[in-house]
C-alpha positions as a Markdown table, in Angstrom:
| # | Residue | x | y | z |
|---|---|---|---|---|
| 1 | Unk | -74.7 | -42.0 | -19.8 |
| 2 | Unk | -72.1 | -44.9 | -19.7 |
| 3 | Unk | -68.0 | -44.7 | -19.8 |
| 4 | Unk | -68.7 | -46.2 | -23.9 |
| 5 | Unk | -71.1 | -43.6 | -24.9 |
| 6 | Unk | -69.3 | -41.1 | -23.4 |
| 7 | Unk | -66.3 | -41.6 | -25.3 |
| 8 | Unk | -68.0 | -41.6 | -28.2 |
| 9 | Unk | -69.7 | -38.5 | -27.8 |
| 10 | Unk | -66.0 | -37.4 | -27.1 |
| 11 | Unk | -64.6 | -38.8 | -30.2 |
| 12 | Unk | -67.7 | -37.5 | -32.3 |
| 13 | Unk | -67.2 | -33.9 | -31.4 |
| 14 | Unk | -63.3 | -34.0 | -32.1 |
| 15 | Unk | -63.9 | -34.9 | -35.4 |
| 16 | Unk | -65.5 | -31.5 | -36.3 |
| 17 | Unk | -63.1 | -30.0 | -34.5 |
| 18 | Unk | -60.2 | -31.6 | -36.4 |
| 19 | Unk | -62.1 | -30.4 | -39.7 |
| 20 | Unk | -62.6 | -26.8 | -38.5 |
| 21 | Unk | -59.5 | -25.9 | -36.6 |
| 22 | Unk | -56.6 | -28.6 | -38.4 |
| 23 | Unk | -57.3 | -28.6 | -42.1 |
| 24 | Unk | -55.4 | -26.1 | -43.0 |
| 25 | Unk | -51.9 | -27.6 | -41.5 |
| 26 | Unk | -52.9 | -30.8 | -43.1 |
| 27 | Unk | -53.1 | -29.6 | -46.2 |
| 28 | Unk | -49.9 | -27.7 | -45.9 |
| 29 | Unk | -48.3 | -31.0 | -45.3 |
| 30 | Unk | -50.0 | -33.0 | -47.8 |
| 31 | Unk | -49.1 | -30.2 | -50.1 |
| 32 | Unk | -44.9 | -31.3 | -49.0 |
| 33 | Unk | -45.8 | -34.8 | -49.8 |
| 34 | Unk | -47.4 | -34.3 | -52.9 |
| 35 | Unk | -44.8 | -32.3 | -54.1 |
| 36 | Unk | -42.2 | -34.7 | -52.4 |
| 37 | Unk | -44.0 | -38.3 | -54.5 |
| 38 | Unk | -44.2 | -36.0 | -57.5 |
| 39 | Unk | -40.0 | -36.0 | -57.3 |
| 40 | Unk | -39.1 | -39.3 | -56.2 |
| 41 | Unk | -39.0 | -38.6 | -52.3 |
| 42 | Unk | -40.7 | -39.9 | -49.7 |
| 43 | Unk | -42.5 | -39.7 | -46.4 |
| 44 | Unk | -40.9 | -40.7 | -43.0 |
| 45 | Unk | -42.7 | -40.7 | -39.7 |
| 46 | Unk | -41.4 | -41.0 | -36.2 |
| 47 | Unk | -42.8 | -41.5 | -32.8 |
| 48 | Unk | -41.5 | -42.6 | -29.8 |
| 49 | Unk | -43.8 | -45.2 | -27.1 |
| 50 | Unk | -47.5 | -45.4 | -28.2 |
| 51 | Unk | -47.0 | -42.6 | -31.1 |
| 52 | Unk | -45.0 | -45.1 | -32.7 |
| 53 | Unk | -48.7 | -47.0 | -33.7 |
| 54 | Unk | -48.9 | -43.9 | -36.0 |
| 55 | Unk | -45.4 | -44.3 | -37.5 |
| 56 | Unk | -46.2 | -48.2 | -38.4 |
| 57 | Unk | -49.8 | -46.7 | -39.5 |
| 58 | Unk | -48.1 | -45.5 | -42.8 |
| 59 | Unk | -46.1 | -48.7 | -43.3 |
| 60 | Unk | -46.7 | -51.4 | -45.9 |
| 61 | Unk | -50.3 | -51.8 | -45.6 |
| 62 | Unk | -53.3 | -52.0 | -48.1 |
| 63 | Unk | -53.8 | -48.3 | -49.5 |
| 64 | Unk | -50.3 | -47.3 | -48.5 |
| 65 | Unk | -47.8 | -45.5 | -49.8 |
| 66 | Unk | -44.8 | -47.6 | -50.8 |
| 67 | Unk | -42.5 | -44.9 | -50.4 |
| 68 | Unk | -43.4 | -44.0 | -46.6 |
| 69 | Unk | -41.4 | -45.6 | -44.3 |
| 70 | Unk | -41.3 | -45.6 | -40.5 |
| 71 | Unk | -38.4 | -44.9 | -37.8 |
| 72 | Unk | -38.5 | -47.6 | -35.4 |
| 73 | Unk | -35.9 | -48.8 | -32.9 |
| 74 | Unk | -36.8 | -51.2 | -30.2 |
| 75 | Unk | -35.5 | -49.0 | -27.6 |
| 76 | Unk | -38.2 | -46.7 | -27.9 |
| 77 | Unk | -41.4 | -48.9 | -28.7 |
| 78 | Unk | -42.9 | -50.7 | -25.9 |
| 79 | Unk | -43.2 | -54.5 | -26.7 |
| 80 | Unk | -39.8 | -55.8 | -25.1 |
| 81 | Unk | -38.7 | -53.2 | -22.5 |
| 82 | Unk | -41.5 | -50.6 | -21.9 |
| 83 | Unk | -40.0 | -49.2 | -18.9 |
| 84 | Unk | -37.0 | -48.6 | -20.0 |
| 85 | Unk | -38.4 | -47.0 | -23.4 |
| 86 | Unk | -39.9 | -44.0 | -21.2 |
| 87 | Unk | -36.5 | -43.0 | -19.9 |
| 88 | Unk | -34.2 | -43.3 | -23.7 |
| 89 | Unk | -37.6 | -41.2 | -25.4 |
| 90 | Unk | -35.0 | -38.6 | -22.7 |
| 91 | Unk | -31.9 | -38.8 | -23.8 |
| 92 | Unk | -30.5 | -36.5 | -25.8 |
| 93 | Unk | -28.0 | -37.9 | -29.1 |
| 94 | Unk | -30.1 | -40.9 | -29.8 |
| 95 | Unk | -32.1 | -39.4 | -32.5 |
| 96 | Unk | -29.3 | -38.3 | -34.4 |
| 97 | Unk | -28.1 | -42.0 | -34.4 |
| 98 | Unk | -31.3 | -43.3 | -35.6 |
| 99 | Unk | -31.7 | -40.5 | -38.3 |
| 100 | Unk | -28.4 | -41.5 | -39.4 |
| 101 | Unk | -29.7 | -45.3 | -40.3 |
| 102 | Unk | -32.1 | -43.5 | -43.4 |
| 103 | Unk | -31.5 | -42.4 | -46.7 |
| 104 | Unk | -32.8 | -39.2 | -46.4 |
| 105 | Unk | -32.6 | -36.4 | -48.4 |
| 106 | Unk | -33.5 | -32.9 | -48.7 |
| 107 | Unk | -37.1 | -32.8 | -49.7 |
| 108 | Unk | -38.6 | -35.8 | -48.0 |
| 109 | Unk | -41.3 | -35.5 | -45.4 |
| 110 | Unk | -40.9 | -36.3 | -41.9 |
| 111 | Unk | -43.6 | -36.4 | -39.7 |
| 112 | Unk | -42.6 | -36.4 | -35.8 |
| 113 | Unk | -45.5 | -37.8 | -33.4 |
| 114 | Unk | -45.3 | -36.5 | -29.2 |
| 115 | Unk | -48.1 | -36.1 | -27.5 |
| 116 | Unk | -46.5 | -34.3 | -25.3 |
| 117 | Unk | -43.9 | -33.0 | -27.7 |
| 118 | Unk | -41.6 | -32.4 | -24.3 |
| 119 | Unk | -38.9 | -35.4 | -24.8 |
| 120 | Unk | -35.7 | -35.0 | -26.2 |
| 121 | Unk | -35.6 | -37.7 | -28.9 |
| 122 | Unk | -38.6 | -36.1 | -30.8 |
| 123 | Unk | -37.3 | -32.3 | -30.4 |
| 124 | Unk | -34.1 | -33.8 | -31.7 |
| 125 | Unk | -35.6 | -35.7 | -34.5 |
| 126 | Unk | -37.1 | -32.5 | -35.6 |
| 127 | Unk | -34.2 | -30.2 | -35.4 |
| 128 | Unk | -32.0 | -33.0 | -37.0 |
| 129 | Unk | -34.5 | -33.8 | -40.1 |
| 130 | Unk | -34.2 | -30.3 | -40.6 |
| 131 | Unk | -30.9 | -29.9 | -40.2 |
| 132 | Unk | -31.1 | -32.1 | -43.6 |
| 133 | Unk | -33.6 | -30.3 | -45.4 |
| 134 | Unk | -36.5 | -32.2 | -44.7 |
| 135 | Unk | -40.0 | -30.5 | -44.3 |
| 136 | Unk | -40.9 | -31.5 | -40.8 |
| 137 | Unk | -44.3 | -31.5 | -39.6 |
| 138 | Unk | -45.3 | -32.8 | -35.5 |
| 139 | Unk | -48.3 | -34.3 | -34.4 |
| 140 | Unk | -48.8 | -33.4 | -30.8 |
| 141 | Unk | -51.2 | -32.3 | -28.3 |
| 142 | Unk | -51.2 | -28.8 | -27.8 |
| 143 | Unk | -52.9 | -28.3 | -24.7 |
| 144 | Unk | -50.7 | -30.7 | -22.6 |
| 145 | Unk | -47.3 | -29.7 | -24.9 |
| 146 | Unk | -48.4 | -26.1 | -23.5 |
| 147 | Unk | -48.9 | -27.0 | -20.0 |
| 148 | Unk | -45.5 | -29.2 | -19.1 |
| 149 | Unk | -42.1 | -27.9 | -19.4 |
| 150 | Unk | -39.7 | -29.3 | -22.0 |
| 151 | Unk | -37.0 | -32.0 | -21.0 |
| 152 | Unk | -35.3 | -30.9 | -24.0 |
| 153 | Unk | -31.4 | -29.0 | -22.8 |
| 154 | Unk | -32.7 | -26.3 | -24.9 |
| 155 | Unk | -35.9 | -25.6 | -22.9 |
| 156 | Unk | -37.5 | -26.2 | -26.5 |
| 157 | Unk | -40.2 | -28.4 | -27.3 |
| 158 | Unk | -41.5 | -30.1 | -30.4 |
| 159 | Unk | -44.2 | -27.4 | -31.6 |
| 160 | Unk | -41.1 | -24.8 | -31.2 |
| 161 | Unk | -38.6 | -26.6 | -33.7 |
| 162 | Unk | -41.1 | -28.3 | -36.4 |
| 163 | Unk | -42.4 | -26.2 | -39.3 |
| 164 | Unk | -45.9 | -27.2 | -39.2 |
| 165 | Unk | -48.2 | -28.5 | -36.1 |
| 166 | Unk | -50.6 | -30.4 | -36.1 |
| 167 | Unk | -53.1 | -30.5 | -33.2 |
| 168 | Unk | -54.6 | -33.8 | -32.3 |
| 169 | Unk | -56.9 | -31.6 | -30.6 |
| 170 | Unk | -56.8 | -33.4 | -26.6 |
| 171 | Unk | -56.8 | -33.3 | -23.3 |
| 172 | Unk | -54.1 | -32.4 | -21.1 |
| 173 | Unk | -53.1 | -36.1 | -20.2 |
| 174 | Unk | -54.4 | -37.6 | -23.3 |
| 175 | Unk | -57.4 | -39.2 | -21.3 |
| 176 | Unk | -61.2 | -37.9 | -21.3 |
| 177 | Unk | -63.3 | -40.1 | -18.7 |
| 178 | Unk | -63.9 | -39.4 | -15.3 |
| 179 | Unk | -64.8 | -42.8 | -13.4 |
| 180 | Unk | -65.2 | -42.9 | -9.9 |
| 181 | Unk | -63.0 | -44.8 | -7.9 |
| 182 | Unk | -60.4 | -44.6 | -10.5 |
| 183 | Unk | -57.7 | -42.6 | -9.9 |
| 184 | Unk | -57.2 | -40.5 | -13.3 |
| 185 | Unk | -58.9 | -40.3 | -16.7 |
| 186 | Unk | -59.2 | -43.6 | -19.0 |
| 187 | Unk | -60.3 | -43.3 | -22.7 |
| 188 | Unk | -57.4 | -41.5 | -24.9 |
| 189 | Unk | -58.0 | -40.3 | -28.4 |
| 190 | Unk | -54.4 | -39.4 | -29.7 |
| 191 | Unk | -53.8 | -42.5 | -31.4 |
| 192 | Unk | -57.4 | -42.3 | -32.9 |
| 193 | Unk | -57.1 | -38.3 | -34.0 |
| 194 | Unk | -53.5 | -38.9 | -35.2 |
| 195 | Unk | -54.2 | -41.8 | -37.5 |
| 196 | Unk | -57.1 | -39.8 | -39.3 |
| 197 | Unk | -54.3 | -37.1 | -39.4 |
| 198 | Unk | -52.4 | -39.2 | -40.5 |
| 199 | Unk | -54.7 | -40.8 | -43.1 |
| 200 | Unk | -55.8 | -37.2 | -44.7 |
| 201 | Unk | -52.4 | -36.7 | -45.5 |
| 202 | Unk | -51.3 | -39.6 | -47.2 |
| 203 | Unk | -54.4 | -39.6 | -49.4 |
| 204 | Unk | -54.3 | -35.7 | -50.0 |
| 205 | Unk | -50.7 | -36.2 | -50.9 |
| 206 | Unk | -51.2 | -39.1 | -53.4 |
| 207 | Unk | -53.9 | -36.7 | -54.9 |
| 208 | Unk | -51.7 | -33.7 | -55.2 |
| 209 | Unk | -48.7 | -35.9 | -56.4 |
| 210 | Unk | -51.4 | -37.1 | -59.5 |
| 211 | Unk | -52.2 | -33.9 | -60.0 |
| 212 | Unk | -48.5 | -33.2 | -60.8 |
| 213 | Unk | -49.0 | -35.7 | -63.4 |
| 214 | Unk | -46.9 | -38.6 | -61.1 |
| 215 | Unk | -48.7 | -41.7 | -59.9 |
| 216 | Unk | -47.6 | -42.7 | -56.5 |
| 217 | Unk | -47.2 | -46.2 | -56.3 |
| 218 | Unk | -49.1 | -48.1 | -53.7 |
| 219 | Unk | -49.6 | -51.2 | -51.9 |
| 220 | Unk | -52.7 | -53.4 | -52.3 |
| 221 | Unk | -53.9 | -55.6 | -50.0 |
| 222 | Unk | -52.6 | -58.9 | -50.1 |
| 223 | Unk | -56.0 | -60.6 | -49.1 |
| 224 | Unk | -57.7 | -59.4 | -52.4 |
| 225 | Unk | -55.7 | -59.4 | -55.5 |
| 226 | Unk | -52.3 | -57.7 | -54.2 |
| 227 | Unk | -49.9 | -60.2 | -54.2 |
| 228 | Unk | -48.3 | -59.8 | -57.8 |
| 229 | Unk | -48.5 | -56.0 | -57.7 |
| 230 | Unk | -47.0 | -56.1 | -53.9 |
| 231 | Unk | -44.5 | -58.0 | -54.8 |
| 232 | Unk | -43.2 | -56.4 | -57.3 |
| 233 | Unk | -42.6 | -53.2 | -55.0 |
| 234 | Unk | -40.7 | -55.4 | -52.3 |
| 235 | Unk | -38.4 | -56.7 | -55.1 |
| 236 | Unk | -37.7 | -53.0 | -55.8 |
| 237 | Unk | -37.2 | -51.5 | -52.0 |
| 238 | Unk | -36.3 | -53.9 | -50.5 |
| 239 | Unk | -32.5 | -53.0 | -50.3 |
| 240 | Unk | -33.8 | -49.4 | -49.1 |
| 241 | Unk | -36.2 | -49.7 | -46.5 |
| 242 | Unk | -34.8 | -51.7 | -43.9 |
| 243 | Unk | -37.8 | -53.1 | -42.1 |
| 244 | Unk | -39.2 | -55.1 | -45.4 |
C-alpha cells in the first residue's frame, strides 16, 4: 500500500472514531453555542501556529456564523515570522493582552485549539476566558498533550484548565506515516479532525439556537447569490469584529 492510501485509510478510521468516542463533548459545546446565538453572544476560537487554520475556519465564510469571530495576532500565526511564532505561543502574559482586544462577555463560547495543549498562551487563553465567564472548550490531542510536560509556570496544561475537551483523536506527534529514509512521520490529521470538530459544532449550534426559536444569522457565499445579504451583515459588525 502507498503513503496516499495509507493516509486515507488513517483518516477513514478516525472518522468513526470521532463519532464513537467525541460526540458527546461536541454536543456539549454546541449545546453553549446554541444557547449562547439564542442570547445575542457569540463564538470565539483561538489557536496559536497551524491551529490557527481552525480559528480562521469559523470566520466569514459561506455557511458561517456571522457572530463567530477568530483571535489572531501575527505573532503567533506563521506567514511573516514562523520561527519566532514557536517561541511567543511560550510566553506567558500575551494571551491576556490579546483577550483584552475582544468584546467578550460572560456567556460567549471560546474554543482554544493546541495540539499539544502544553504552551503557555493557550493554557492562558483558557484560564483568562474563563476568568470572564466564558464557556471554554479545547481541541487538542490527547495522547501527545498526555505524553509531554506542560511549559505552562503552573505545570498545567490546556485539557486541565478548559471545561470541555475535545479529542482530535491523533498521534503522539500529530503525524501517521512511516517512510523510509525519512526521518519521522509525514501525513497529520489535526487540522482535518479539528475542522469537522469544528464544523459539527457550528451547525449543531445554529440548530439548537433555532430550536430556541432564534435564527442565527449567517453568511452566504458571495459566488452565488450572497452579496446583498453579506453585506448587510458587514455594515452591521463591522465596528465589532476587528478583522472585517
Amino acid at each position: 500500500m502507498n503513503a496516499m492510501d495509507r493516509l486515507y485509510g488513517v483518516a477513514c478510521e478516525l472518522l468513526p472514531k470521532v463519532r464513537a468516542t467525541q460526540w458527546e463533548s461536541i454536543a456539549t459545546v454546541a449545546g453553549w453555542l446554541g444557547k449562547a446565538l439564542a442570547q445575542d453572544g457569540w463564538l470565539y476560537v483561538f489557536g496559536t501556529g497551524h491551529s490557527h487554520l481552525l480559528a480562521e475556519e469559523v470566520f466569514y465564510r459561506a455557511g458561517g456564523l456571522a457572530h463567530a469571530v477568530p483571535m489572531l495576532d501575527p505573532r503567533i500565526m506563521l506567514h511573516e515570522k514562523a520561527i519566532e511564532a514557536t517561541y511567543t505561543e511560550r510566553e506567558s502574559g500575551f494571551a491576556a493582552q490579546l483577550l483584552a482586544q475582544y468584546p467578550v462577555a460572560a456567556g460567549d463560547v471560546l474554543i482554544v485549539i493546541s495540539n499539544s495543549g502544553r504552551n503557555a498562551v493557550p493554557i492562558e487563553m483558557a484560564l483568562a476566558g474563563r476568568e470572564r465567564g466564558l464557556r471554554v472548550a479545547a481541541i487538542l490531542n490527547r495522547e501527545q498533550s498526555d505524553a509531554w510536560p506542560s511549559r505552562h509556570p503552573s505545570g498545567r496544561k490546556l485539557a486541565d484548565v478548559a471545561e470541555v475537551v475535545l479529542d482530535n483523536c491523533g498521534p503522539n506527534g500529530d503525524a501517521w506515516i512511516d517512510l523510509a529514509g525519512l526521518p519521522g512521520r509525514i501525513g497529520s490529521t489535526s487540522t482535518l479532525i479539528g475542522a469537522l470538530i469544528i464544523q459539527l459544532i457550528l451547525v449543531q449550534g445554529a440548530e439548537n439556537a433555532l430550536a430556541q426559536g432564534v435564527a442565527p444569522e449567517i453568511y452566504i457565499s458571495s459566488n452565488t447569490a450572497g452579496d446583498d445579504h453579506n453585506d448587510q451583515l458587514l455594515h452591521k459588525y463591522k465596528s465589532r469584529i476587528r478583522h472585517l
